[in-house]
C-alpha positions as a Markdown table, in Angstrom:
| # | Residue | x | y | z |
|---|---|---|---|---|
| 1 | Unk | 152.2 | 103.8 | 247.8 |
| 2 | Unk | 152.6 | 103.6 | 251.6 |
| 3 | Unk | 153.5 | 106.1 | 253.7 |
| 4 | Unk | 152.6 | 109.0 | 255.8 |
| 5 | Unk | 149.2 | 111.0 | 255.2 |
| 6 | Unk | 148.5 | 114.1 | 256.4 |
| 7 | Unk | 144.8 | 115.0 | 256.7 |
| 8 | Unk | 143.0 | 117.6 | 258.0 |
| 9 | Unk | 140.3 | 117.7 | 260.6 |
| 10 | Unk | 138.7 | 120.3 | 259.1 |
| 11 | Unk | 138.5 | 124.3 | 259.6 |
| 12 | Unk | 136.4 | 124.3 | 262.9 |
| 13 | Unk | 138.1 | 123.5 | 266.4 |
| 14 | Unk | 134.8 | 124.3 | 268.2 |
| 15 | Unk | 132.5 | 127.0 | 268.4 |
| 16 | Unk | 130.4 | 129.1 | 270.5 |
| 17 | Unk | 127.1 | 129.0 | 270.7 |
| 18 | Unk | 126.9 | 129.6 | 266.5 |
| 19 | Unk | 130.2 | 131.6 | 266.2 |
| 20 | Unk | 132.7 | 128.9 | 264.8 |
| 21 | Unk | 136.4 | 129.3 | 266.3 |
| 22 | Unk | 138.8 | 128.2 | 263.6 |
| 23 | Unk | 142.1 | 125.9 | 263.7 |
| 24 | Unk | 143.5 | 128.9 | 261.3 |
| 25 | Unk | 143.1 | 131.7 | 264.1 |
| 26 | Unk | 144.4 | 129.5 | 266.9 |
| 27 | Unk | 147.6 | 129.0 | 264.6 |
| 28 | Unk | 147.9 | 132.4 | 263.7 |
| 29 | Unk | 147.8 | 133.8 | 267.3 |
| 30 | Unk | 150.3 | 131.0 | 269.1 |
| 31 | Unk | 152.4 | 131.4 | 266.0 |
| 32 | Unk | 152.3 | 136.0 | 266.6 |
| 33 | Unk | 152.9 | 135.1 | 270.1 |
| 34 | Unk | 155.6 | 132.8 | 269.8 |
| 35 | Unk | 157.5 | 135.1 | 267.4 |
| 36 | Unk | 157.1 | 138.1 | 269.9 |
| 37 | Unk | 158.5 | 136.7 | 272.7 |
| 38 | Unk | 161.2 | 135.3 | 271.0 |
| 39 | Unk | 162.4 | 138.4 | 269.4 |
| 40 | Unk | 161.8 | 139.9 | 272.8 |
| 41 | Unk | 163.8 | 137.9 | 274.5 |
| 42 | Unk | 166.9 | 138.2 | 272.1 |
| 43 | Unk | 166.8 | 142.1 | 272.3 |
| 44 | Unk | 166.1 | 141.6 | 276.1 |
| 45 | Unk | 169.8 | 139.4 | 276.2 |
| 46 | Unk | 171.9 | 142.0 | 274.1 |
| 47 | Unk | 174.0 | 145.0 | 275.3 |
| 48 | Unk | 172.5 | 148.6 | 275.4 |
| 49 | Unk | 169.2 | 147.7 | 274.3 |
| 50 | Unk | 165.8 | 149.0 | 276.3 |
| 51 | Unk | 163.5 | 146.1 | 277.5 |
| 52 | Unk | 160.3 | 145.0 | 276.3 |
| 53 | Unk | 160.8 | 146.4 | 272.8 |
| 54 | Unk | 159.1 | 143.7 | 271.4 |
| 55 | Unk | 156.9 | 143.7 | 273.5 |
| 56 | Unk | 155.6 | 147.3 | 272.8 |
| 57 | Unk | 156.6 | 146.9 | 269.8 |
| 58 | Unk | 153.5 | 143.8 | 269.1 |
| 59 | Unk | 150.3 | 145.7 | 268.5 |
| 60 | Unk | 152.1 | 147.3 | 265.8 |
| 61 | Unk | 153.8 | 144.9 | 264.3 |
| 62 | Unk | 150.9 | 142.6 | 264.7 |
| 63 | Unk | 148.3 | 145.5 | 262.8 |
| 64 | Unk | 150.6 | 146.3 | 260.1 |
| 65 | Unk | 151.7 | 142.7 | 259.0 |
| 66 | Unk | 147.9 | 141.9 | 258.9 |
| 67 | Unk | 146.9 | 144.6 | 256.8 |
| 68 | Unk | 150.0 | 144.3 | 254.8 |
| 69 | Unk | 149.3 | 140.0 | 254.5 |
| 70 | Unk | 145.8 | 140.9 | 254.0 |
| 71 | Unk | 145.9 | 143.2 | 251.2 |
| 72 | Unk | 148.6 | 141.7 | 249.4 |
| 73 | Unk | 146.9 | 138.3 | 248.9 |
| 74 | Unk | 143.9 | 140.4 | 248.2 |
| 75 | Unk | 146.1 | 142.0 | 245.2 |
| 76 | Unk | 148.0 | 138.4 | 244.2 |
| 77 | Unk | 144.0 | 136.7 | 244.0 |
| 78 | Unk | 142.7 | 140.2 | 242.7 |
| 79 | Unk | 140.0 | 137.7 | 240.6 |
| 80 | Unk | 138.3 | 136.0 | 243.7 |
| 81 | Unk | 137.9 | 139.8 | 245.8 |
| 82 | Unk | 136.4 | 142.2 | 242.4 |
| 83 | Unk | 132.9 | 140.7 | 242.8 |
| 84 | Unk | 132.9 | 140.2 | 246.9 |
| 85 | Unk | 135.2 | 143.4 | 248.0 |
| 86 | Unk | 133.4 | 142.7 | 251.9 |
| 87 | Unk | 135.2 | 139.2 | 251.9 |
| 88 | Unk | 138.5 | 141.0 | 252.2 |
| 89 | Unk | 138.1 | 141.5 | 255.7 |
| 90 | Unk | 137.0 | 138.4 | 256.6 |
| 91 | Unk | 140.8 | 136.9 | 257.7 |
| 92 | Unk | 139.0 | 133.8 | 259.7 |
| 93 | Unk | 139.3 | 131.5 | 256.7 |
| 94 | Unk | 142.8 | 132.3 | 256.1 |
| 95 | Unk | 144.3 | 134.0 | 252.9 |
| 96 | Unk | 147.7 | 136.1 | 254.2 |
| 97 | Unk | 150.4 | 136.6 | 252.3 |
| 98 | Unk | 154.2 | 136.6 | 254.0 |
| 99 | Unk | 155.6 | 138.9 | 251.6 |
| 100 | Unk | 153.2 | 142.0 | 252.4 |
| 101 | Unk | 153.4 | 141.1 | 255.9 |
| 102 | Unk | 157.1 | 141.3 | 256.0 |
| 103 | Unk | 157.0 | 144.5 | 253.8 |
| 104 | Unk | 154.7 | 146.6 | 256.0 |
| 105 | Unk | 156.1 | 144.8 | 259.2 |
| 106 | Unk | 159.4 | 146.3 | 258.3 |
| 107 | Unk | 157.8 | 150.1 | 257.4 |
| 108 | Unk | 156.2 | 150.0 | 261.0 |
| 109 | Unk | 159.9 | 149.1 | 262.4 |
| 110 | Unk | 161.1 | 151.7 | 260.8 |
| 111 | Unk | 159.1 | 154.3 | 261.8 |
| 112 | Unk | 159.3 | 153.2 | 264.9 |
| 113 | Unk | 162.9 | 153.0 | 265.1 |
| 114 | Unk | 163.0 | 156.1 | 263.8 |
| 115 | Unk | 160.4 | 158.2 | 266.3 |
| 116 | Unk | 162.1 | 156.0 | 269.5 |
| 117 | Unk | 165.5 | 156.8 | 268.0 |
| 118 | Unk | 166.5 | 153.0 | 268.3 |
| 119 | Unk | 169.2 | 150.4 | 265.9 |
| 120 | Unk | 166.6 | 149.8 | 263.0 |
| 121 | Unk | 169.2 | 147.3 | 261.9 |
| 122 | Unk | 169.6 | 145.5 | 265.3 |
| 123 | Unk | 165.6 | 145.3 | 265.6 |
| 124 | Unk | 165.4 | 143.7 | 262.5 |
| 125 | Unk | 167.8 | 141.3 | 263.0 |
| 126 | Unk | 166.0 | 140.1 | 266.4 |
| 127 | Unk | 162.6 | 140.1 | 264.4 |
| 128 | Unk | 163.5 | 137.9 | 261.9 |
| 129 | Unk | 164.5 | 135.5 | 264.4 |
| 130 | Unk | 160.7 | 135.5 | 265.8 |
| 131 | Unk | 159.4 | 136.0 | 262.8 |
| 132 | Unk | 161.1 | 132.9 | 261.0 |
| 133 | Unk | 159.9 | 130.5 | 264.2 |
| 134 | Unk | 156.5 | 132.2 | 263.6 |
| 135 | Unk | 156.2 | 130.9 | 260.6 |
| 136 | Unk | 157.1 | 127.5 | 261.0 |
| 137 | Unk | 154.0 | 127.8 | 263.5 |
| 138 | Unk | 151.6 | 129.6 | 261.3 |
| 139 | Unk | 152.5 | 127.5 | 258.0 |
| 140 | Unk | 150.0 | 124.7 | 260.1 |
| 141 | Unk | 147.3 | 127.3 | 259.7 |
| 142 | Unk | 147.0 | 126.1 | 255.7 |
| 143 | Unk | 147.0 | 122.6 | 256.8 |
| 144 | Unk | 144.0 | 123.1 | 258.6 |
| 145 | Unk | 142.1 | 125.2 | 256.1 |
| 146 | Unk | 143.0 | 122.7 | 253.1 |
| 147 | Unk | 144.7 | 125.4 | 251.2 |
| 148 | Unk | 148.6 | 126.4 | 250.1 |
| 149 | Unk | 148.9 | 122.9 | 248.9 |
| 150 | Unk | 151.1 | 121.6 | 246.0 |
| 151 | Unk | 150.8 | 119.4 | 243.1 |
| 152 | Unk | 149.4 | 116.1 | 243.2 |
| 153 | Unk | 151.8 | 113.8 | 245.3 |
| 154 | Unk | 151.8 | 110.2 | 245.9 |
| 155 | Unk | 155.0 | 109.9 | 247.7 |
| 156 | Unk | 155.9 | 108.6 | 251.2 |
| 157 | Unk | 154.9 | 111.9 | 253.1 |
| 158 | Unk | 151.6 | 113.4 | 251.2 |
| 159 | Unk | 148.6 | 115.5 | 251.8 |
| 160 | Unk | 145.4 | 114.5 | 251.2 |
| 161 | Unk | 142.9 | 116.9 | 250.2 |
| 162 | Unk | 138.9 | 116.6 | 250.5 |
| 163 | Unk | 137.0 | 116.6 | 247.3 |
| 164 | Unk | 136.1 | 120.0 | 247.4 |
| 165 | Unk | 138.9 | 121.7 | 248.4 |
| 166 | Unk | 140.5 | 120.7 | 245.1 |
| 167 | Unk | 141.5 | 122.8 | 242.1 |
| 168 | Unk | 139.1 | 122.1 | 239.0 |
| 169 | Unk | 142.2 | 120.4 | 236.9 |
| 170 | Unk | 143.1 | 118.7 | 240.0 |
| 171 | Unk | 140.0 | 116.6 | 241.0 |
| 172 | Unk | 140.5 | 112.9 | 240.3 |
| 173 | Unk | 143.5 | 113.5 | 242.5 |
| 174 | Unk | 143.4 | 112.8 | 245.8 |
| 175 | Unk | 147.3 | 113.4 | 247.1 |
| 176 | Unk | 149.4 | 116.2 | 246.8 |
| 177 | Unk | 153.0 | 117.5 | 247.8 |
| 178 | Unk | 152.3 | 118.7 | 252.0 |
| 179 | Unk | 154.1 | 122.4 | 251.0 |
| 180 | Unk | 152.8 | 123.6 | 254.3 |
| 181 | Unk | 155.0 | 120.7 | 255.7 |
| 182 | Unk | 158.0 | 121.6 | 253.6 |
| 183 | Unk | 158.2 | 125.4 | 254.5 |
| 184 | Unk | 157.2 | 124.7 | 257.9 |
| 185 | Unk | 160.6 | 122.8 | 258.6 |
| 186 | Unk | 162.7 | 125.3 | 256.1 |
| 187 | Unk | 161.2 | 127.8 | 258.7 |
| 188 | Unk | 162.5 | 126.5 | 261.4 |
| 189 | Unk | 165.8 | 125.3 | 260.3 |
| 190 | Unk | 166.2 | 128.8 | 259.1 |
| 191 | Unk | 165.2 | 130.3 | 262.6 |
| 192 | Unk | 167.5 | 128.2 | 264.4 |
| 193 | Unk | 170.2 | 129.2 | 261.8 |
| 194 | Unk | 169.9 | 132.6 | 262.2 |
| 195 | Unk | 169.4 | 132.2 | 266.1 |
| 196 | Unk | 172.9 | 130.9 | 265.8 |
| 197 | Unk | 173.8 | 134.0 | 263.8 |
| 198 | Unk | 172.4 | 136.2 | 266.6 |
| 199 | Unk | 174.2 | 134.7 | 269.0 |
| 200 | Unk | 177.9 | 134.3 | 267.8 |
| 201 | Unk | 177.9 | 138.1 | 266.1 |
| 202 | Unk | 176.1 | 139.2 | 269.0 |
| 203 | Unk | 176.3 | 143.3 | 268.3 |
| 204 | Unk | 178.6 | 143.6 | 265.6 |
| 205 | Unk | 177.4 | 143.2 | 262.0 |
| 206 | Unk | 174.1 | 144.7 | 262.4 |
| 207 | Unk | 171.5 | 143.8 | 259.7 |
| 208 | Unk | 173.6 | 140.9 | 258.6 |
| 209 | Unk | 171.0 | 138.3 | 260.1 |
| 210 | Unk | 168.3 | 140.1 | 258.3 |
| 211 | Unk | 169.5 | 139.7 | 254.8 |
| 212 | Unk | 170.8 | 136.3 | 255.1 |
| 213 | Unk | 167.2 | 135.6 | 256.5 |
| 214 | Unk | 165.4 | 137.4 | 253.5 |
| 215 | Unk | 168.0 | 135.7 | 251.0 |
| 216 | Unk | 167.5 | 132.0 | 252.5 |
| 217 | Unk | 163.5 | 132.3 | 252.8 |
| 218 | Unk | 163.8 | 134.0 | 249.2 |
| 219 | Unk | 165.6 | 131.0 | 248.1 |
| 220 | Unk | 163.6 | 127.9 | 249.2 |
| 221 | Unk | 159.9 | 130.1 | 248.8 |
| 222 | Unk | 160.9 | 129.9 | 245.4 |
| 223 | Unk | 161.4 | 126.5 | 244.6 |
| 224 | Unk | 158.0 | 126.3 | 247.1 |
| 225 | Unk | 156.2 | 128.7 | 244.4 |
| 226 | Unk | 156.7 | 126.3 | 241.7 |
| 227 | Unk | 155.0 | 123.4 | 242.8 |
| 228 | Unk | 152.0 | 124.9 | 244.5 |
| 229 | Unk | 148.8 | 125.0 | 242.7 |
| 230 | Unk | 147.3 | 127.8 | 244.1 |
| 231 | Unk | 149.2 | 131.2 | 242.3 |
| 232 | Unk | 146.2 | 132.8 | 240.3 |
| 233 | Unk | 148.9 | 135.7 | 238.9 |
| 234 | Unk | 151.8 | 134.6 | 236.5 |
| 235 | Unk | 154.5 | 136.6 | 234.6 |
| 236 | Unk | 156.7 | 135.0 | 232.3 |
| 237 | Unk | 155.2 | 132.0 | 232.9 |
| 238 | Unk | 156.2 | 131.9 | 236.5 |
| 239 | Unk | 153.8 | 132.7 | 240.0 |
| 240 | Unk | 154.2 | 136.1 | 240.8 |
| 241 | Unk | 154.9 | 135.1 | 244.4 |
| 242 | Unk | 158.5 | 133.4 | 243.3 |
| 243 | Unk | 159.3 | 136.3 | 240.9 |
| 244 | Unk | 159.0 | 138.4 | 244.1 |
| 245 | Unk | 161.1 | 135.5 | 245.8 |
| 246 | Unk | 163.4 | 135.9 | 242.9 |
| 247 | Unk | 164.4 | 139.8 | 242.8 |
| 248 | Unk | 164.5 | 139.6 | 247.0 |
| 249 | Unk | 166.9 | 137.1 | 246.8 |
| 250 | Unk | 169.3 | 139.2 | 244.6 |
| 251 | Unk | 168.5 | 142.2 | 246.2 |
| 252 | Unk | 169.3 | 140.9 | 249.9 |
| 253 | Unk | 173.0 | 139.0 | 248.2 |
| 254 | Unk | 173.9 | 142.6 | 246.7 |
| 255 | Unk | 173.2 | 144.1 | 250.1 |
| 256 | Unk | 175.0 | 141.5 | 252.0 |
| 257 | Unk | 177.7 | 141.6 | 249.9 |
| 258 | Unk | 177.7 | 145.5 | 250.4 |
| 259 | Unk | 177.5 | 144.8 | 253.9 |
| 260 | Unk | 180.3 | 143.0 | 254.8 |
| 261 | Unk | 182.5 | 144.8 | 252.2 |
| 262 | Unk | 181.7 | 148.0 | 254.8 |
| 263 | Unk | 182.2 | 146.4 | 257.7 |
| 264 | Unk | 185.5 | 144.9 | 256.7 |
| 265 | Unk | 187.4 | 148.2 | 255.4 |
């Protein structure tokens, strides 16, 4: 079938002498960038905020959500990291995971809220902003490293993937569904959506643009979950990455809900 395919170049951009400098880093650092500046620049453009919170705010946020992406797809692929526990820290191939990134990304904001005495729930809703844009950015990162992929595709936009970068049950296939590609434009729909959000409540409804983010990105990782090949960890037949989808998305509806029933007594 004709159509669109994607292919990578490969891994490398170009290296150094014999130290390779990979597509997946470059991504990853415009993509933390990108998502700093933007948060910044929102909390720089409300009422009664300090400046440069997000700015001083990076180096945390930054160490946290690594460790916390790290570790987590260390946990989710627990099979490929028993025998080679030293591989863990090598991050230049890839292998992060959003949700523990967004889990110990939030417990850094919240400590810091806390010691700063600052609007946790006005800081997260500026991060999510960033962070959603981020990921549109850093979802590129997989395309490069052949990885995050779904099933075999052989529609009018499709992935191809080398030889070797294929699962075991997948090798006479050559196409497959671009998910990197479909979250990456669900990413940034959702961050202009919520940039939206940001900007008509402005500083009432605190937190508000935070859940709906959680619930939305929930939502559509879900239905991403089910058609990727790469999940190694599965309950009740289903990746473990869209049961964790699945019970964020109800908890962020009950806490919206909660929400605006506060705010509207």
């Amino acid at each position: 079938m004709a159509g669109l395919v994607l292919s990578s170049p490969g891994s490398v951009c170009f290296s150094i002498g014999v130290f390779p400098i990979y597509f997946y880093g470059i991504v990853m650092s415009i993509a933390i960038l990108a998502g700093v500046l933007i948060s910044n620049f929102l909390s720089n453009s409300s009422d009664g905020n300090e400046k440069d919170i997000f700015i001083d705010l990076a180096p945390i946020l930054v160490i946290s959500g690594i460790i916390g992406a790290r570790l987590w797809y260390c946990l989710v692929n627990f099979n490929e990291y028993i025998y080679l526990p030293l591989s863990i820290l090598n991050l230049r191939t890839g292998g992060l995971s959003i949700h523990g990134a967004i889990l110990c990304g939030f417990v850094a904001l919240l400590i810091y809220a806390k010691y700063r005495k600052l609007n946790l729930l006005s800081l997260s809703d500026y991060a999510v902003v960033g962070l959603a844009f981020g990921q549109s950015i850093g979802r590129w990162g997989n395309f490069f490293n052949n990885e995050a992929f779904g099933l075999p595709f052989d529609g009018y936009i499709k992935l191809y993937i080398p030889y070797v970068s294929r699962p075991v049950m997948f090798k006479e296939y050559e196409y497959f569904h671009p998910t990197f590609l479909y979250e990456s434009v669900l990413d940034f729909v959702l961050g202009m959506l919520l940039l939206i959000m940001v900007k008509r409540l402005k500083n009432r409804k605190h937190g508000l643009v935070a859940l709906v983010y959680l619930a939305l990105y929930s939502a559509f990782r879900f239905f991403i979950e089910l058609i990727r090949v790469d999940s190694n960890l599965y309950f009740l037949n289903l990746p473990f990455p869209a049961i964790v989808s699945l019970i964020v998305f109800a908890a962020s509806l009950i806490f919206i809900i909660f929400r605006l029933t506060k705010l509207n007594k």
